[in-house]
C-alpha positions in Angstrom: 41.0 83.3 35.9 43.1 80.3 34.9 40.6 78.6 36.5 37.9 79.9 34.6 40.1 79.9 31.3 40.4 75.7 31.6 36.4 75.7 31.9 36.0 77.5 28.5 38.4 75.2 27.2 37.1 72.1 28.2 33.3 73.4 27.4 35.0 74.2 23.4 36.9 71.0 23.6 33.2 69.1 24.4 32.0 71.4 21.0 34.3 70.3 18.6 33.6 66.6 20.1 29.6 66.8 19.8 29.5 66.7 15.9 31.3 63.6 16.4 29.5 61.8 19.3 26.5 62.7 17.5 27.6 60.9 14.0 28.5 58.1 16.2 25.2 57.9 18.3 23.2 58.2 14.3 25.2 55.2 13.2 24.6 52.6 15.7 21.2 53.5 15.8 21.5 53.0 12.2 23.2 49.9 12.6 20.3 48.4 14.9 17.5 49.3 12.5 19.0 47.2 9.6 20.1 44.4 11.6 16.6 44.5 13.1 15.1 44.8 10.1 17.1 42.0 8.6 15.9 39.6 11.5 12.8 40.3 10.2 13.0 39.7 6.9 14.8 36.4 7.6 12.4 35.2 9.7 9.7 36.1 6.9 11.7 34.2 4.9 12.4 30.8 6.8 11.0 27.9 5.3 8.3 26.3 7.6 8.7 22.4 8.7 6.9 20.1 6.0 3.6 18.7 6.3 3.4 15.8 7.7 1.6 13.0 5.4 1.2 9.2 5.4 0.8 7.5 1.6 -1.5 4.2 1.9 -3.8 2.3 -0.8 -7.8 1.6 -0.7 -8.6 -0.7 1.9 -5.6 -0.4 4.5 -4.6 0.8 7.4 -2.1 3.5 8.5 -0.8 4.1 11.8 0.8 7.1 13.9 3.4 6.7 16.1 5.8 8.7 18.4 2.9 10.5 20.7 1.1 9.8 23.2 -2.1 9.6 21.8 -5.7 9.6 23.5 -8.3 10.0 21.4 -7.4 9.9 16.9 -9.6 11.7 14.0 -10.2 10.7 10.9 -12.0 13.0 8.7 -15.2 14.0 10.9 -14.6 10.8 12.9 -13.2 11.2 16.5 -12.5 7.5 18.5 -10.2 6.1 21.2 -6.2 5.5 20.7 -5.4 2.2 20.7 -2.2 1.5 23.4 -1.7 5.4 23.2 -1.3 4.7 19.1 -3.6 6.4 16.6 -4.8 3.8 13.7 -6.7 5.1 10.6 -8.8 2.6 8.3 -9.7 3.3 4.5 -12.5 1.5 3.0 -11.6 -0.8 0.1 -13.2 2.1 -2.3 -12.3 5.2 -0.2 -11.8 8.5 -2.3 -8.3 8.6 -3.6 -6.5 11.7 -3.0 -5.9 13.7 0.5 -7.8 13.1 3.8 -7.3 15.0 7.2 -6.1 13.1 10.4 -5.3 14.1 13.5 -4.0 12.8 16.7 -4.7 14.6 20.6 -2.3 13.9 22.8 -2.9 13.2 26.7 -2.2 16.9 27.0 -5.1 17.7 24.5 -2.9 19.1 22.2 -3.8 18.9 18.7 -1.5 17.4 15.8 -2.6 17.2 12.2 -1.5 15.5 9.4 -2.7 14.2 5.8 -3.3 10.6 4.8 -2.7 10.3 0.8 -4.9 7.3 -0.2 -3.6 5.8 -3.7 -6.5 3.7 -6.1 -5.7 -0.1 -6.8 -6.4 -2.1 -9.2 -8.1 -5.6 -8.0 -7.7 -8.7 -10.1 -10.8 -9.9 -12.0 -11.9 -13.2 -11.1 -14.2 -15.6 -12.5 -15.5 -18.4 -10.2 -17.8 -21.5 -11.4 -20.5 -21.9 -8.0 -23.0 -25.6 -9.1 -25.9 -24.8 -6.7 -28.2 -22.2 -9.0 -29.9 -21.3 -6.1 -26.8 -18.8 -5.9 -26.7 -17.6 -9.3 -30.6 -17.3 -10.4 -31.8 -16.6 -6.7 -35.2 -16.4 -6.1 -37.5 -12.9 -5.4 -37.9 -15.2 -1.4 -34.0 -15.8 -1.0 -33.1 -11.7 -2.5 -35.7 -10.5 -0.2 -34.2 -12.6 2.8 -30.9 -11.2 1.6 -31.5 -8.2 1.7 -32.8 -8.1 5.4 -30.1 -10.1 6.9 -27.8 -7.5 5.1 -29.8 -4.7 6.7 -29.5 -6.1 9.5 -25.6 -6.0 9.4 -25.2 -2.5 8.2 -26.8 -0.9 11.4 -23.2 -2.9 13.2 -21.5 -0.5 11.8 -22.8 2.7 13.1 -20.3 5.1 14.6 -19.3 3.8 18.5 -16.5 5.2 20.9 -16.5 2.6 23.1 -12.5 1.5 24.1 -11.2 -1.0 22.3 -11.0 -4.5 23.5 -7.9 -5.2 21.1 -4.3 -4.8 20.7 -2.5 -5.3 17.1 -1.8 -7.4 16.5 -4.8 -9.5 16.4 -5.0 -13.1 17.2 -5.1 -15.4 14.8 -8.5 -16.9 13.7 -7.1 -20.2 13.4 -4.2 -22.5 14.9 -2.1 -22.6 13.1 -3.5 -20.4 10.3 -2.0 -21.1 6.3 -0.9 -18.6 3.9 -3.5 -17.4 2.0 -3.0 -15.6 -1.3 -3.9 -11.8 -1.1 -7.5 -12.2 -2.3 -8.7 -9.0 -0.5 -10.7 -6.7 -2.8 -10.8 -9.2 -5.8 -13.7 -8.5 -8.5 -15.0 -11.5 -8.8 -18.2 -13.3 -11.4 -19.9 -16.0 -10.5 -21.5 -18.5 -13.4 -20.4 -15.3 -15.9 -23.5 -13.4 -14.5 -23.2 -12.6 -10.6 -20.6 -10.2 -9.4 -19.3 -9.6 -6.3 -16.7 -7.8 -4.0 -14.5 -9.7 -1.8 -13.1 -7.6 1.2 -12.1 -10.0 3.0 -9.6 -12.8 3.3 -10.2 -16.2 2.8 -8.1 -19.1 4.6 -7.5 -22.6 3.2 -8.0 -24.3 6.2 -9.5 -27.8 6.8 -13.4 -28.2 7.6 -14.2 -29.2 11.6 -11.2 -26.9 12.6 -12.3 -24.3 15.1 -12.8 -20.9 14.2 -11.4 -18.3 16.9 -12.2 -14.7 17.6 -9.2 -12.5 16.8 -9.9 -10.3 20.3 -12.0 -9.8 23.0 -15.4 -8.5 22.3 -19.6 -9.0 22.1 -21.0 -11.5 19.5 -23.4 -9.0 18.1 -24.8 -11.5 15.2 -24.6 -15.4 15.2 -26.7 -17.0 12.9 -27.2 -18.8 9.3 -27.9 -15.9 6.4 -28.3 -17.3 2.3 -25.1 -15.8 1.5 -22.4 -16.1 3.8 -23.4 -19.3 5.8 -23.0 -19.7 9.2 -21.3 -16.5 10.2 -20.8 -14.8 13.5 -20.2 -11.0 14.3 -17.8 -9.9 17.1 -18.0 -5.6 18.2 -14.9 -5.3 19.6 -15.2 -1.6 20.6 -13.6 1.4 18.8 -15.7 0.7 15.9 -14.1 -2.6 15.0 -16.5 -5.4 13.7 -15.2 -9.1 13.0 -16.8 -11.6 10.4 -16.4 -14.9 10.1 -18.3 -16.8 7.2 -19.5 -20.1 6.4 -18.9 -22.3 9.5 -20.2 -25.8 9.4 -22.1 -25.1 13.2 -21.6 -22.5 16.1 -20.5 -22.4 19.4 -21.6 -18.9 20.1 -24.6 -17.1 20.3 -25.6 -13.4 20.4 -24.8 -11.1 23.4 -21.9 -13.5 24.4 -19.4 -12.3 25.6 -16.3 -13.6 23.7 -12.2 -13.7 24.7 -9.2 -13.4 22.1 -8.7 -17.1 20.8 -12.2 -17.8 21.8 -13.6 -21.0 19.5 -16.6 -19.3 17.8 -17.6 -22.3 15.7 -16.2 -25.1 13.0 -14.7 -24.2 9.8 -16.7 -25.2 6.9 -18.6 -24.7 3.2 -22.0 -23.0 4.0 -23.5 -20.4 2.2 -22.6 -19.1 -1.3 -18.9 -20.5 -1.4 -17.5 -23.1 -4.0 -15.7 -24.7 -1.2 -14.5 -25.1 2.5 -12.3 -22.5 3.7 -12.1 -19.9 6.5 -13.2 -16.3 5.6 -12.2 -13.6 7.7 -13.4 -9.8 7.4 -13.1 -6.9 9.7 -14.7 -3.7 9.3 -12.9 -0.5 11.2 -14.9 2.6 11.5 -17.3 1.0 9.2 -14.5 0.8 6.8 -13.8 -2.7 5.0 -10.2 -3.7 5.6 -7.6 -6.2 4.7 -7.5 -8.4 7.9 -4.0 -9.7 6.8 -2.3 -6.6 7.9 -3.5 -6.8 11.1 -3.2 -10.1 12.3 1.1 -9.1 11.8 3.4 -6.5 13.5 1.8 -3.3 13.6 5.2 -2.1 12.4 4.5 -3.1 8.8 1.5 -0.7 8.1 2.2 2.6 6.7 3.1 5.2 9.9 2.6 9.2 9.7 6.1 10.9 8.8 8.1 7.7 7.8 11.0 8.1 5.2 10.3 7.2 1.4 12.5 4.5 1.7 11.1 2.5 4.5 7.4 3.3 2.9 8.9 1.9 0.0 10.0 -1.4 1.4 6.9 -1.7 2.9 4.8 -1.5 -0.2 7.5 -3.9 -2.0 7.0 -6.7 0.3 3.1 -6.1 0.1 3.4 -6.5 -3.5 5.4 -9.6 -3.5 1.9 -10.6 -1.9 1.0 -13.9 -4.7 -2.9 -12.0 -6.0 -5.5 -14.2 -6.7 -6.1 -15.3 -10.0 -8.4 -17.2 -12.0 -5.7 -19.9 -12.0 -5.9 -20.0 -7.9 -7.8 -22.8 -5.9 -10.6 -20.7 -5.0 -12.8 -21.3 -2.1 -15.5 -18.0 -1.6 -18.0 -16.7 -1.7 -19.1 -13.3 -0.3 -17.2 -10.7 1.2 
């Protein structure tokens, strides 16, 4: 019996404990759902990473470092990296405002981003040309014209062959002036003939050679009415070279043509009001500014870089002298 007597009171001690266990049990499991439920709300809540963007202007080139790239995209356009970097080109009169890019890695991973292309406003010029043929051409020389510039357009088309270039690109001359930043100038010829330049022209002396800037295929070598002399280089990843108004040339089409390359002699053919070099490079069909390119690749506007370094960047671009109808002009046709 005593026996029997500590059972009951253990089993009634256990009783008077259950109400207890059970209020405990109830609150932890209480305790679980709100912190659970509080992870999950903070997690809602968490601010995602920020988008990341490059800012550029009409007519330049940004770049996007820090992966591995293999192949870049840029809009509906899908081409090779170049030294595992992704490059994108805007056209001197791309669409201001947002435009999808994209890198895939070696992996084939995906990453997307947002190139923010800015307008800019070229300098007017006015240039005086003394051969008429250029200014009141006739229905012969427009119709010639406009051949030779059909002719050009189909270089253009869409390739995604590898490139045959590193940046930065060699010089087209040795040793190559300073030039003021002429790129995308309006410019009037005679008051009644206008023109876009997009490319850059080079004060340097008549019978110096003209190089190729990289490795590549002379696609077109041959006089046309309005830029001279001028040769065509594909260098692969839908990069085009043009060099205008050479005196003669030492290359013809379907060579095959190294970086540094003599391509012909610098000189005044064409419509030009003087002699000068004229480089122009077309990426992804887009027209350029060559200047950038022939420098440090660091320079150009990369994906994801701080305000402050984009800023310096466009500061020293600025400090750029613009052409001007007080400049000693020597073109032509861009």
């Amino acid at each position: 019996m005593p026996q029997a007597r500590r059972t009951l009171n253990e089993r009634f001690a256990l009783g008077n404990q259950m109400p207890i266990l059970r209020t405990l049990l109830l609150s932890s499991a209480l305790a679980l759902t709100c912190a659970t439920g509080m992870a999950k709300s903070g997690a809602q809540k968490s601010v995602p990473a920020a988008a990341l963007t490059v800012t550029l202007n009409q007519g330049e080139v940004a770049r996007w470092p820090g992966i591995a790239a293999k192949s870049c995209v840029l809009g509906a356009k899908k081409y090779p990296a170049v030294d595992a970097v992704c490059y994108y080109p805007f056209d001197v009169e791309a669409a201001p405002g947002r435009h999808a890019i994209a890198v895939i890695d070696q992996d084939g991973k995906r990453h997307n981003a947002t190139a923010i292309v800015e307008k800019v406003e070229r300098p007017k010029v006015d240039i005086n040309l003394t051969d008429d043929a250029y200014i009141n051409v006739s229905h012969e020389n427009q119709k010639r014209a406009a051949l030779e510039r059909e002719a050009v357009l189909k270089l253009f088309a869409m390739t995604t062959e590898e490139p045959q270039f590193s940046l930065p690109l060699g010089a087209p001359a040795s040793p190559l002036p300073k030039n003021e930043d002429d790129f995308g100038s309006l410019r009037t010829f005679n008051g009644k003939v206008e023109s876009q330049h997009t490319g850059r022209d080079y004060p340097v002396n008549e019978g110096n050679s003209v190089r190729a800037i990289a490795a590549g295929r002379v696609v077109i070598a041959e006089e046309h009415f309005l830029t001279g002399n001028s040769v065509y280089i594909d260098h692969g990843d839908g990069m085009v070279s043009a060099s205008f108004h050479m005196s003669s040339l030492s290359v013809t089409a379907g060579d095959e043509v190294k970086r540094g390359q003599a391509l012909g002699k610098v000189g005044a053919t064409g419509r030009t009001s003087g002699t000068h070099l004229h480089l122009g490079i077309r990426w992804l069909a887009a027209r350029v500014d060559p200047q950038p390119l022939l420098e440090s690749p660091l320079h150009l506007h990369e994906v994801g870089e701080k305000p402050v370094v984009a800023e310096r960047k466009e500061e020293k671009a600025n400090a750029e002298p613009k052409e001007s109808n007080r400049s000693i002009r020597r073109d032509d046709e861009g």
